[in-house]
N, C-alpha and C positions, 0 to 999 in steps of 0.2 A: 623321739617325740613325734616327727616328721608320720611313723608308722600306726604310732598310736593315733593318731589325727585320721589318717586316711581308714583306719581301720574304724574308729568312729563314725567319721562320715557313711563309710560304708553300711554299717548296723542301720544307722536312722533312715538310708536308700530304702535296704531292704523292707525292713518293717514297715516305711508308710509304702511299698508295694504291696506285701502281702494284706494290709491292711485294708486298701483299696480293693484288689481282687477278694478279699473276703466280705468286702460290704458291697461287692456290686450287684447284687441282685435282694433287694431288699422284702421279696417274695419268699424268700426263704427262711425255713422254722414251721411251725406248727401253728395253727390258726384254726381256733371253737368257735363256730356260726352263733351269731346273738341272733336267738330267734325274736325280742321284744325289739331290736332294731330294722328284721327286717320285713319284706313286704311279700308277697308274692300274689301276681294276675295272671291265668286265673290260679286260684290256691287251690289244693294247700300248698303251703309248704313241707319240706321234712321235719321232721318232730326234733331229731338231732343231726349234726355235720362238723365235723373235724377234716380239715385241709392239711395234707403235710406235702412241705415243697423242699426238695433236697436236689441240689447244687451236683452233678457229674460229669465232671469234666467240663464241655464245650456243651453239654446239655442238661435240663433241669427237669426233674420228676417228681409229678405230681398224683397223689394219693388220696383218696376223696373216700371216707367212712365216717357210718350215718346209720339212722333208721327214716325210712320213708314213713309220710302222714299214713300211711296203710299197716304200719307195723313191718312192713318188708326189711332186708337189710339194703344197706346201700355200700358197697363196697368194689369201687374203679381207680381205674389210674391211666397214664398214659406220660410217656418220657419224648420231650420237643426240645427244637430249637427252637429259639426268635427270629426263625427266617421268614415266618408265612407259606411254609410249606408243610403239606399235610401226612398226620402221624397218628398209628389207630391207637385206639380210647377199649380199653379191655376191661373186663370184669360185671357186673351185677349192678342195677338201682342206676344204668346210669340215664342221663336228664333226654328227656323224645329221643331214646334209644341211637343216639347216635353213636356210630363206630369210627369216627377222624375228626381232629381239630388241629386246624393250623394257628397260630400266633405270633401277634410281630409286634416287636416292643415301639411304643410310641416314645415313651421319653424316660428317664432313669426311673419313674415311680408309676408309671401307667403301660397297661397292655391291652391288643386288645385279641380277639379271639373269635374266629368261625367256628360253632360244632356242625358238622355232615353228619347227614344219613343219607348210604348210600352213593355220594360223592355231592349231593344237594344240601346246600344251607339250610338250616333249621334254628339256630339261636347263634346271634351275634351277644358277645359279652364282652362288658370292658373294666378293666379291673383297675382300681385307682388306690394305691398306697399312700397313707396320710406321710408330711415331710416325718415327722415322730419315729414313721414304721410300727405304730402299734394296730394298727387299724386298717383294714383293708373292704374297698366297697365295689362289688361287682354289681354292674348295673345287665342285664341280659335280656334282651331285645328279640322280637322274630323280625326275621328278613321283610322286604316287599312282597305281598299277595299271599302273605301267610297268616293263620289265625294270630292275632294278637296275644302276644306275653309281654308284661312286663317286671320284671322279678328285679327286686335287690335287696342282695343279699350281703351284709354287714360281719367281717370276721374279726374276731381280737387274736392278736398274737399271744401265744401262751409264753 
């Protein structure tokens, strides 16, 4: 009896751990842009954007595919830590052509984000995960003494 107990206990250990590290990053999944929710200064916006964010190991990657307002394709990505330390940004369509973005998690459901060109700040973004996790709202900012953007951009989880 004594084993079965411990072995029980044991089961419910594991699973609310795995459980935990499986919900800890609530950024992850696949997430379609509501264009009627969102905004973009100055516009346009992309016509389409699909976000896919997948969990690897001690890092997470992120996947960005789209059609730009110009009919382009938009097709980047770029795999970080939440250290705040900077990671290049590859592929096509991507936003004032920056090649690095660093990100550092502010609290279990917000982040926020530098994208560089160059090694210079070009759009600060911050990304806010409803408590739900179905909804996610990046709000993206230019630095000081840079032309003004303000863009937010609204995803639903699929």
């Amino acid at each position: 009896m004594k084993r079965f107990l411990a072995f029980a206990a044991l089961s419910v250990l594991i699973f609310a751990v795995a459980t935990r590290l499986l919900a800890q990053n609530p950024a992850v999944g696949t997430w379609k842009l509501n264009l009627a929710k969102s905004k973009y200064s100055p516009g346009p916006g992309p016509k389409s954007m699909t976000r896919t964010v997948e969990s690897q190991g001690a890092k997470v990657k992120y996947s960005f595919e789209g059609v730009a307002a110009d009919g382009t394709t938009i097709a980047y990505s770029f795999t970080v830590s939440y250290d705040g330390k900077d990671y290049p940004v590859t592929g096509s369509g991507v936003p004032s052509g920056v090649d690095a973005i660093a990100i550092k998690q502010l609290n279990p459901n917000s982040y926020e984000a530098t994208l560089k060109k160059a090694g210079q700040p070009v759009l600060i973004s911050k990304t806010q995960i409803s408590q739900d996790g179905k909804v996610s709202t990046i709000t993206q900012t230019s630095p000081a003494g840079k032309s003004p953007v303000k863009n937010i951009a609204v995803y639903e989880k699929q």
